[in-house]
TIRO-2110 file (N, C-alpha, C; in Angstrom, 1 decimal):
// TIRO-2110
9.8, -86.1, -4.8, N, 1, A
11.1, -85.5, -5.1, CA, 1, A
11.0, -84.3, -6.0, C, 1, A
9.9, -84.4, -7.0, N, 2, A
9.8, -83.5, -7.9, CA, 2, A
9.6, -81.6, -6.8, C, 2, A
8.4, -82.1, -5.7, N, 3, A
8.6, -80.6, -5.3, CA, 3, A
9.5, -80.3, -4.7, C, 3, A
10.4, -81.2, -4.0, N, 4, A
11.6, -80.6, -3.4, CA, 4, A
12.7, -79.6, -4.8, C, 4, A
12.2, -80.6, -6.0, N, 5, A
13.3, -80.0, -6.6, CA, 5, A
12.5, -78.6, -7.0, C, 5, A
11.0, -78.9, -7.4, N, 6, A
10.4, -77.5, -7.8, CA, 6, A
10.7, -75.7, -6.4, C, 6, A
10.4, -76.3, -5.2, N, 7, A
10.8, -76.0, -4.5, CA, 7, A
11.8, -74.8, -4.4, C, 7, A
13.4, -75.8, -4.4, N, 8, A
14.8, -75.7, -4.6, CA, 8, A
14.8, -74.5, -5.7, C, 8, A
13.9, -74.8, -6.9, N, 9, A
14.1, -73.9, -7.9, CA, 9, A
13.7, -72.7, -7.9, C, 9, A
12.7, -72.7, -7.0, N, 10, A
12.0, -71.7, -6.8, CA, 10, A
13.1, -70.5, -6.0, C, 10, A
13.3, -71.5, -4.8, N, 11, A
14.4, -70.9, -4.0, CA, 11, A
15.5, -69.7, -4.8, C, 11, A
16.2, -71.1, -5.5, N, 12, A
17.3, -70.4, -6.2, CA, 12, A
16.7, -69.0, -7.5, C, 12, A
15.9, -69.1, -8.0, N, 13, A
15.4, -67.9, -8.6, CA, 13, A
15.0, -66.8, -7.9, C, 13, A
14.7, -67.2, -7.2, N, 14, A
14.0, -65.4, -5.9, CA, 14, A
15.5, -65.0, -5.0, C, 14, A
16.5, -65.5, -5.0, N, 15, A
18.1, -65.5, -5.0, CA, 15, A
18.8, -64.4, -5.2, C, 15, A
18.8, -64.5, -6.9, N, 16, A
19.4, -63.8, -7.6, CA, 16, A
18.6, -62.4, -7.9, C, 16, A
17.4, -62.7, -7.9, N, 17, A
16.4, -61.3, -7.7, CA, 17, A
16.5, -60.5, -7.2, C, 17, A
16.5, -61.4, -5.4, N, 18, A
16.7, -60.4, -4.3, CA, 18, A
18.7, -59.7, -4.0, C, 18, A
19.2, -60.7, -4.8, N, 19, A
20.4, -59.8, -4.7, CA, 19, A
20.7, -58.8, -5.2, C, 19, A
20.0, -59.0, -6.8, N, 20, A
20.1, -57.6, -7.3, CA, 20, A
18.8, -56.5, -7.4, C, 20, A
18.0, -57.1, -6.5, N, 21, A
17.2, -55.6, -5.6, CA, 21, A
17.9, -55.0, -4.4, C, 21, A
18.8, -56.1, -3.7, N, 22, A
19.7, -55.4, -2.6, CA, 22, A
20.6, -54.5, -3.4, C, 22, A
21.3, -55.3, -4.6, N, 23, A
22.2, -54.2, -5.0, CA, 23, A
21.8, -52.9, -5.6, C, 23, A
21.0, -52.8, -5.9, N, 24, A
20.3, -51.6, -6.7, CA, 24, A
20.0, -50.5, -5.5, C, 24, A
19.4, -51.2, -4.1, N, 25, A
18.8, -50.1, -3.4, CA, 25, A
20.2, -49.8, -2.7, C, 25, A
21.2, -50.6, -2.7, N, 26, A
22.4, -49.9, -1.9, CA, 26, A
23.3, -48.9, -2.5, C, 26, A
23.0, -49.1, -4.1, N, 27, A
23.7, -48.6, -4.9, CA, 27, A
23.1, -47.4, -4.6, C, 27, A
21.7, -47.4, -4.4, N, 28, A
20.7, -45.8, -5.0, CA, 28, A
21.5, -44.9, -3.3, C, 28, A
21.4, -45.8, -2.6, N, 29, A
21.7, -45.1, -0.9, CA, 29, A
23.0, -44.1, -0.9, C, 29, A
24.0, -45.5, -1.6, N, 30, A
25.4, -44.9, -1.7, CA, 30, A
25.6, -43.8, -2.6, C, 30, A
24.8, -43.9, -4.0, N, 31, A
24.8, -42.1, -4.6, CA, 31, A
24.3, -41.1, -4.2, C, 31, A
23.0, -41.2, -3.4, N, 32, A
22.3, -40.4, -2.3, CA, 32, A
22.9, -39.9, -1.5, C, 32, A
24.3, -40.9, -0.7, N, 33, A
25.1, -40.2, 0.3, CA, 33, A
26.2, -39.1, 0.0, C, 33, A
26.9, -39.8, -1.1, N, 34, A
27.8, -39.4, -2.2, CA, 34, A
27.1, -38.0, -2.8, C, 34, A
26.3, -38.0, -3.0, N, 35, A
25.4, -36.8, -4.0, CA, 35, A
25.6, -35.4, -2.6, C, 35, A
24.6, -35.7, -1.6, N, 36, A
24.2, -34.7, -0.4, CA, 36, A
25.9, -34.4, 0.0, C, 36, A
26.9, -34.9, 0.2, N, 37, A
28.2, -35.0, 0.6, CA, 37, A
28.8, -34.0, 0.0, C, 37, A
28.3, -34.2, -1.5, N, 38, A
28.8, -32.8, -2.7, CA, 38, A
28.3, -31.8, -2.6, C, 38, A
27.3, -31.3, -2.5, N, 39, A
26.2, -30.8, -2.1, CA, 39, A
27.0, -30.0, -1.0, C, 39, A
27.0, -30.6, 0.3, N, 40, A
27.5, -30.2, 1.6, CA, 40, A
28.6, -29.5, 1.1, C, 40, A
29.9, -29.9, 0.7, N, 41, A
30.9, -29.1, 0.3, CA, 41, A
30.7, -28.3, -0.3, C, 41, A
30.0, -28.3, -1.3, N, 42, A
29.8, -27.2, -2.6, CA, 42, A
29.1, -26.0, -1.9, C, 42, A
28.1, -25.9, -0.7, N, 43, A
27.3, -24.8, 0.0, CA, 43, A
28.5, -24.4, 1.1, C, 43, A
29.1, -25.1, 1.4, N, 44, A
30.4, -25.1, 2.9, CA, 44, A
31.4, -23.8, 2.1, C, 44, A
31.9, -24.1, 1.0, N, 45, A
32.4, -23.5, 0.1, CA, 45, A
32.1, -21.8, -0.4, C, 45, A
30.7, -22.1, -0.8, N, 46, A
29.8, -21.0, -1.1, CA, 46, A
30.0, -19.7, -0.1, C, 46, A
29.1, -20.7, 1.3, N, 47, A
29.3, -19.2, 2.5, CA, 47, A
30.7, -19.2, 2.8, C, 47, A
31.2, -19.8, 3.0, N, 48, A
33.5, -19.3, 3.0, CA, 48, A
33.4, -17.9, 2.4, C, 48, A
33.4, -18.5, 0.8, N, 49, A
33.8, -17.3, 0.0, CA, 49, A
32.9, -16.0, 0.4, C, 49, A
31.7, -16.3, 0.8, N, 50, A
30.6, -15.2, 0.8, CA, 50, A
30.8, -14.3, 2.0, C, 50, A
31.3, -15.2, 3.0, N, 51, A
31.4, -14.5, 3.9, CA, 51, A
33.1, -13.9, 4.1, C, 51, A
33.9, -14.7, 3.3, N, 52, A
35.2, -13.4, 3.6, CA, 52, A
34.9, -12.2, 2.1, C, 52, A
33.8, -11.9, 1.5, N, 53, A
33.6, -11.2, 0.9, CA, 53, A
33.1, -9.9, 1.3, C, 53, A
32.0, -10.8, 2.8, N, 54, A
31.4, -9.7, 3.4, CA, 54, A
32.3, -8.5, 4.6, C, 54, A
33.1, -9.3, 5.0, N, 55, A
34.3, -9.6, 6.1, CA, 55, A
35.0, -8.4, 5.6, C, 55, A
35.8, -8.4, 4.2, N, 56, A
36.8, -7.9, 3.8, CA, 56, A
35.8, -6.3, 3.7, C, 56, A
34.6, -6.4, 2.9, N, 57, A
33.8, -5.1, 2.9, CA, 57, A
33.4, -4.2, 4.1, C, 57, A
33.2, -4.9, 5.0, N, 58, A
33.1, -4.5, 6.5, CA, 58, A
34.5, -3.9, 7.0, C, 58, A
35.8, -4.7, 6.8, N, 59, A
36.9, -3.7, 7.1, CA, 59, A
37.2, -2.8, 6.3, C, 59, A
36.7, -3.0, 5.1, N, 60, A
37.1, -1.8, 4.1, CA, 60, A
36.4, -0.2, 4.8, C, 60, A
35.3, -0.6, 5.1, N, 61, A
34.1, 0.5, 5.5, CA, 61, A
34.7, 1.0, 6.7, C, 61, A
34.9, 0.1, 7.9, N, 62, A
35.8, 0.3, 9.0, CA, 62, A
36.6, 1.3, 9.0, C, 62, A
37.9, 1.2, 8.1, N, 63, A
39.0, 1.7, 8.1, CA, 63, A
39.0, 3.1, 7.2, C, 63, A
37.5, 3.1, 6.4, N, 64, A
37.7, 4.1, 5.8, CA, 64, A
37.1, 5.4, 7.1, C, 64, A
36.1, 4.8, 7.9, N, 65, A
35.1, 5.9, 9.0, CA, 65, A
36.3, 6.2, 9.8, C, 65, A
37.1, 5.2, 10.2, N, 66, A
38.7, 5.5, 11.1, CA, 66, A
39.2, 6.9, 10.1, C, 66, A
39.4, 6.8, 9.3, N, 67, A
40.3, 7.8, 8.5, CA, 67, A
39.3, 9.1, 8.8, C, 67, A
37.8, 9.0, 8.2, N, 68, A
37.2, 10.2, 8.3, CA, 68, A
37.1, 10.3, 9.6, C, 68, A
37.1, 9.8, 10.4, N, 69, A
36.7, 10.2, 12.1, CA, 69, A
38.4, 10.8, 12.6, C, 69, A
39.5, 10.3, 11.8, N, 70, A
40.9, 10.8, 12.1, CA, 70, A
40.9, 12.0, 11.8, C, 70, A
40.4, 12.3, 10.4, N, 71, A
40.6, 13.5, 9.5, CA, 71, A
39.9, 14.6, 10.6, C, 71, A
39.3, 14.3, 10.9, N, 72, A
38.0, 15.9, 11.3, CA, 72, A
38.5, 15.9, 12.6, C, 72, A
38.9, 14.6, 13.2, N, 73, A
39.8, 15.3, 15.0, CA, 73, A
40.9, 16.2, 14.5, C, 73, A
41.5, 15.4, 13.5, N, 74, A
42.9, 16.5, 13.1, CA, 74, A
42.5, 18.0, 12.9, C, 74, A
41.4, 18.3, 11.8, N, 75, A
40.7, 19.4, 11.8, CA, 75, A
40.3, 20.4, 13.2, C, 75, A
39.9, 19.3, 13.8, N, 76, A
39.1, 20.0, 15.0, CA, 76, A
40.2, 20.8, 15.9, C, 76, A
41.2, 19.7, 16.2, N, 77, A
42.6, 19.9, 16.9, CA, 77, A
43.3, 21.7, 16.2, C, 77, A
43.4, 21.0, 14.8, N, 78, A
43.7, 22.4, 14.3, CA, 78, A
43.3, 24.0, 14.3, C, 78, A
41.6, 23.2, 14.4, N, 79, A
40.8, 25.0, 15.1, CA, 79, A
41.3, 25.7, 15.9, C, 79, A
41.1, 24.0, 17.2, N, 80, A
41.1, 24.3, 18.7, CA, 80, A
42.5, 25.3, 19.0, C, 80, A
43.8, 24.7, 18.1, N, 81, A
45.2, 25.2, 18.5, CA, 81, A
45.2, 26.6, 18.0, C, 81, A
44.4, 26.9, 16.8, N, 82, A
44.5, 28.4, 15.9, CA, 82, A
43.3, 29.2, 17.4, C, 82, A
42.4, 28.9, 17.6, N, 83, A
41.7, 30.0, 19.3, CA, 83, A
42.6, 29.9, 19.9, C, 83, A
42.9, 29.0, 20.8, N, 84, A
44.2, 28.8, 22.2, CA, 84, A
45.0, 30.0, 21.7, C, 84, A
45.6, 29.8, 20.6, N, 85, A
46.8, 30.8, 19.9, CA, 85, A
46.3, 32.1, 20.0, C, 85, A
45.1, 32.4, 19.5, N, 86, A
44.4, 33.8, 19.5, CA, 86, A
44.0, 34.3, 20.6, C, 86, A
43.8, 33.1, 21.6, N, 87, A
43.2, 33.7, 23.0, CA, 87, A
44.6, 34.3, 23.8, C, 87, A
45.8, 33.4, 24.0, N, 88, A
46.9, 33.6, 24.1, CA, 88, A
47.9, 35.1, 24.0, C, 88, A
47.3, 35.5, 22.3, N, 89, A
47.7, 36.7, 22.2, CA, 89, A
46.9, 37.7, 22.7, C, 89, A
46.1, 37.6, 22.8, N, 90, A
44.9, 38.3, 23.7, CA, 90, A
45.2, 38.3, 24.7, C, 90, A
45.5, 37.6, 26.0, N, 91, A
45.5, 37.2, 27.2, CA, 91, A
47.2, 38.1, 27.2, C, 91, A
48.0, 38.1, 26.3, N, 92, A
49.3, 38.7, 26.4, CA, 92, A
49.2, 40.2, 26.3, C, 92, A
47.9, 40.7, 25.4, N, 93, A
48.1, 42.0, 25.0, CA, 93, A
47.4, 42.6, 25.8, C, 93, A
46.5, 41.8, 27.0, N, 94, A
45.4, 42.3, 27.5, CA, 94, A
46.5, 42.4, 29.3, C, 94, A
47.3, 41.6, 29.6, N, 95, A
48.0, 41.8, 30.1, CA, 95, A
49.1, 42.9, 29.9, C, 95, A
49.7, 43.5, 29.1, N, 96, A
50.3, 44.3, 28.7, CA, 96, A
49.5, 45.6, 28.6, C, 96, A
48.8, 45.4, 28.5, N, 97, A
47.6, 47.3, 28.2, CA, 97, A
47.3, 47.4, 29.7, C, 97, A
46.8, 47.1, 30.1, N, 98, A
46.1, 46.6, 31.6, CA, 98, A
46.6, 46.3, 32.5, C, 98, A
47.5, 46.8, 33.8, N, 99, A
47.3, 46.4, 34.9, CA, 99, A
46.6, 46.1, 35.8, C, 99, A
45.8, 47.1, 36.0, N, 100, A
44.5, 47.1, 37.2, CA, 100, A
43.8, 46.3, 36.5, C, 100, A
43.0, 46.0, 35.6, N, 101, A
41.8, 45.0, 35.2, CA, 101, A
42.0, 43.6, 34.7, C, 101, A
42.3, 43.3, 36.0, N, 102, A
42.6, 41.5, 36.4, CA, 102, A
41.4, 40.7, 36.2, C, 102, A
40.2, 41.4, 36.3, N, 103, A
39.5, 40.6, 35.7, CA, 103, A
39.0, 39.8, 34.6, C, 103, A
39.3, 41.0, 32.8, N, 104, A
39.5, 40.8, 31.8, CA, 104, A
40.4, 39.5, 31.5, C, 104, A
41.6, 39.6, 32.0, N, 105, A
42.6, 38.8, 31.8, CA, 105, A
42.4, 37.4, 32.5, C, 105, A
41.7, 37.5, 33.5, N, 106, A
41.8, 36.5, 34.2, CA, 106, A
40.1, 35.8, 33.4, C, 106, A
39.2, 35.8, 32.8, N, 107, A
38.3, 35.3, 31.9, CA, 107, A
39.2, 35.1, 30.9, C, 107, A
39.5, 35.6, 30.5, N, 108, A
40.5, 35.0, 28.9, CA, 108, A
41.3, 34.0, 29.2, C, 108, A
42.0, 34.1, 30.5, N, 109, A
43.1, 32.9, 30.9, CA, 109, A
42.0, 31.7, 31.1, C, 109, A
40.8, 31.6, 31.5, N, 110, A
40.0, 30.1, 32.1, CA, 110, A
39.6, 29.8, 30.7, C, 110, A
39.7, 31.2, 29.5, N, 111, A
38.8, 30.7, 28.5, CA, 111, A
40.1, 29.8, 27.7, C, 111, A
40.9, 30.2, 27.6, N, 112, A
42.2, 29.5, 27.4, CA, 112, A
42.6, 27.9, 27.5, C, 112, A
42.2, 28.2, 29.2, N, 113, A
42.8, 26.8, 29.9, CA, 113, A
41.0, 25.4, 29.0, C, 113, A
40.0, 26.5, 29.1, N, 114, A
39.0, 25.4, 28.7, CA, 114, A
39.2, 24.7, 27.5, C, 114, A
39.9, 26.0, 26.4, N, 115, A
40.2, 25.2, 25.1, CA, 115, A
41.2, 24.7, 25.4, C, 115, A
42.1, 24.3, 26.2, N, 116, A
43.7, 23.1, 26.0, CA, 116, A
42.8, 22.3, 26.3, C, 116, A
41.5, 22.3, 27.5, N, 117, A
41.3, 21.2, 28.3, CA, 117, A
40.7, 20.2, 26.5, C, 117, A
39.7, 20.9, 25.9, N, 118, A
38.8, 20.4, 24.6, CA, 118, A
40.4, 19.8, 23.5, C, 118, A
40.9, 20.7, 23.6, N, 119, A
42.3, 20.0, 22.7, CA, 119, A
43.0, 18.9, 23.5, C, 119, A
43.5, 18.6, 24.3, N, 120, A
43.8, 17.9, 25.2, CA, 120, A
42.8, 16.7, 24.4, C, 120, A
41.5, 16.6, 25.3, N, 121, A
40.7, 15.5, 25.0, CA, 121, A
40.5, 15.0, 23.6, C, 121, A
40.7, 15.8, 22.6, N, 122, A
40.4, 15.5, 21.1, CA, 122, A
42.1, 15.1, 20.4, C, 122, A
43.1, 15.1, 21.4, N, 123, A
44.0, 14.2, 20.9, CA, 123, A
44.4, 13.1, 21.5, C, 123, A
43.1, 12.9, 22.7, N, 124, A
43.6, 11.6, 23.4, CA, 124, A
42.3, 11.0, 22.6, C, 124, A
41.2, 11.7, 22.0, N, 125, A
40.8, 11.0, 20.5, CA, 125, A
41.3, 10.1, 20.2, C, 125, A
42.0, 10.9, 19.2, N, 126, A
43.4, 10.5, 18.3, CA, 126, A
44.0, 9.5, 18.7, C, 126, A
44.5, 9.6, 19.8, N, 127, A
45.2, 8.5, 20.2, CA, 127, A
44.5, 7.2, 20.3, C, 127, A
43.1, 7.1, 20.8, N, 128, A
42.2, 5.8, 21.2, CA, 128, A
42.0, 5.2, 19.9, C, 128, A
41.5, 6.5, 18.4, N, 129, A
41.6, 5.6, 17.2, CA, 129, A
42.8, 5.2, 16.5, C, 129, A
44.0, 5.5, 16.8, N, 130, A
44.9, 4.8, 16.3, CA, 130, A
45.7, 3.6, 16.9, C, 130, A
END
């Protein structure tokens, strides 16, 4: 009877041992899970901000090359309209001096129509960037 009881005792002491070796490694598992979970949000977080930081800098840069690519069609446009204009009074005065030399006039008139054709296209530019 005595080793039944030694036994029994045995039993019951390796028991309470092994419960609280279960409890200890479950506990370590559960802060482990808990820990990497913070972890996970705190980096999830990180690239968010990082990347609407990068996001916002990219449209900044965007909208600024839109403006300068606006600015210089406008420029351009504005050349194009100050020749058209000069070719125009040319093409008027050269018609006026000149009857017989249709040729003159008639080079100035294609050179004319070529610049509306370049202005034409540099405000349909304009148009595509806005």
């Amino acid at each position: 009877m005595n080793e039944k009881k030694k036994k029994r005792n045995k039993w019951l002491r390796f028991i309470p041992f092994f419960m609280l070796w279960t409890l200890l490694i479950s506990s370590g598992v559960f802060g482990s899970k808990m820990y990497i979970e913070h972890l996970k949000q705190q980096i999830v977080s990180d690239l968010s901000n990082q990347m609407e930081i990068q996001l916002s800098n990219v449209q900044s840069d965007v909208n600024e090359q839109i403006n300068d690519m606006k600015n210089n069609i406008l420029i351009d446009i504005e050349t194009l309209q100050e020749q058209i204009n000069s070719f125009n009074e040319l093409l008027n005065f050269t018609k006026d001096s000149t009857s017989d030399q249709t040729d003159n006039s008639n080079q100035l008139y294609s050179q004319l129509l070529q610049l509306e054709d370049q202005l034409i296209k540099l405000q349909q530019e304009l148009d595509l960037i806005k």
